[in-house]
C-alpha positions as CSV (number, residue, x, y, z in Angstrom):
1,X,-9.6,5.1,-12.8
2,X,-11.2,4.8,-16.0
3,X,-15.2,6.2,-15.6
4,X,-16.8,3.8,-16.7
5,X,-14.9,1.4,-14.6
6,X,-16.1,3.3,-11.6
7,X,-19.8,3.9,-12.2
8,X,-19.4,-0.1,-11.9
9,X,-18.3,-0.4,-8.8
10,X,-19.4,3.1,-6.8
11,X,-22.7,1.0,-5.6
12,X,-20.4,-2.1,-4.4
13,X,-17.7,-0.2,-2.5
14,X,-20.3,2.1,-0.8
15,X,-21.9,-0.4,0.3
16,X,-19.1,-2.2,2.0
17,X,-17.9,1.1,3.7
18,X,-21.3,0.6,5.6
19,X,-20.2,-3.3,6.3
20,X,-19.2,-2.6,9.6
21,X,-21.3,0.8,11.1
22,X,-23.6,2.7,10.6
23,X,-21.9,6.5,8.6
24,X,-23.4,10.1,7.2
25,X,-21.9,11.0,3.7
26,X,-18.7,13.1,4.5
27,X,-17.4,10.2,6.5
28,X,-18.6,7.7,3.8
29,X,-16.5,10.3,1.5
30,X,-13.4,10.1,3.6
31,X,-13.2,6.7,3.8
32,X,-14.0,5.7,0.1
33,X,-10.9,8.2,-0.7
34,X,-8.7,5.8,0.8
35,X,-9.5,3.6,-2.8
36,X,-10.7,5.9,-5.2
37,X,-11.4,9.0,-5.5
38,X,-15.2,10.5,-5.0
39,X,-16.9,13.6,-4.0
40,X,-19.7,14.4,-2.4
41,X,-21.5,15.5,-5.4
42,X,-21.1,12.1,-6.5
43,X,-21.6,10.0,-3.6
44,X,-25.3,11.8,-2.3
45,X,-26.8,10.3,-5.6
46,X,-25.3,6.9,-5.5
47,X,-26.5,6.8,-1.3
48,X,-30.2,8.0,-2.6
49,X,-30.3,5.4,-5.5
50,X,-29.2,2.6,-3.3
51,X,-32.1,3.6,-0.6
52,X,-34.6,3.4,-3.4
53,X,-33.8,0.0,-4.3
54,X,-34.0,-1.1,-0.2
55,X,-30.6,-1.2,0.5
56,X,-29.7,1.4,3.0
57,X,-32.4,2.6,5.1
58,X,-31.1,6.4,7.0
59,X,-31.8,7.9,10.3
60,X,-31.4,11.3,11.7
61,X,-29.3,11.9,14.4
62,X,-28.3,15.2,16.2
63,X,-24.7,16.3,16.1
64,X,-23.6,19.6,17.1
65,X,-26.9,21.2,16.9
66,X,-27.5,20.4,13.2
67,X,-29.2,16.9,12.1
68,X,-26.5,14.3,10.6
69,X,-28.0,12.1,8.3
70,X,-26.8,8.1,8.8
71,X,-27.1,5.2,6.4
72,X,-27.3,1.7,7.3
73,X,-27.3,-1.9,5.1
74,X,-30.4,-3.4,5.3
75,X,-30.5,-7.2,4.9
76,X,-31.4,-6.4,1.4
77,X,-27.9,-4.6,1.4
78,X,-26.2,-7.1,3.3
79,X,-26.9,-9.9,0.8
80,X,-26.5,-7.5,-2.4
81,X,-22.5,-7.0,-1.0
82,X,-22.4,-10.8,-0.3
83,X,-23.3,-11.5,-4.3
84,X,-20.6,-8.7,-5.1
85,X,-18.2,-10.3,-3.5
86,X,-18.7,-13.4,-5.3
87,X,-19.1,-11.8,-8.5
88,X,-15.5,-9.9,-7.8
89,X,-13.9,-12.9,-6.9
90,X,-14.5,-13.7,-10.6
91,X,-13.2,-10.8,-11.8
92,X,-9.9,-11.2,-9.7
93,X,-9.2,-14.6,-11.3
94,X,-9.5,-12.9,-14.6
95,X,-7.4,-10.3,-13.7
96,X,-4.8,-12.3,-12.6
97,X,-4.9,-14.1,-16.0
98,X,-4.2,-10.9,-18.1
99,X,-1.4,-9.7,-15.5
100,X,0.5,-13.2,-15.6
């Protein structure tokens, strides 16, 4: 996938892996690699950036003896996704243009 193409849509498709649960970043990781390909390197950046602008919030939970950090979609988050969606909707339209 081309970089620049990705940087786009990193903030959108982590925020629908938290749609549905609550995750910590090497499950976010896992399930992102389904799609695309991302790293942790890249993903603890992108989860910080998205807390700063209100939406994810985190908690720390216990697991195994060592503190597991898990983000959540605030309603902030929730209705940012929502607009994404729209917005990709868009995008699908045009890409079924080109691929017609």
């Amino acid at each position: 996938m081309d970089s620049q193409l990705k940087r786009g849509v990193i903030d959108y498709v982590v925020l629908a892996a938290l749609k549905h649960e609550d995750s910590y970043g090497y499950k976010i990781v896992q399930d992102i690699s389904e799609i695309m390909e991302i790293s942790e390197s890249t993903l603890y950046p992108v989860l910080r950036r998205l807390k700063k602008q209100g939406f994810l919030t985190t908690k720390n939970v216990m697991h195994q003896s060592r503190v597991r950090k898990y983000y959540s979609l605030t309603k902030k988050g929730r209705a940012r996704l929502k607009e994404a969606a729209d917005d990709f909707r868009i995008f699908r339209d045009i890409y079924e243009y080109i691929v017609r």
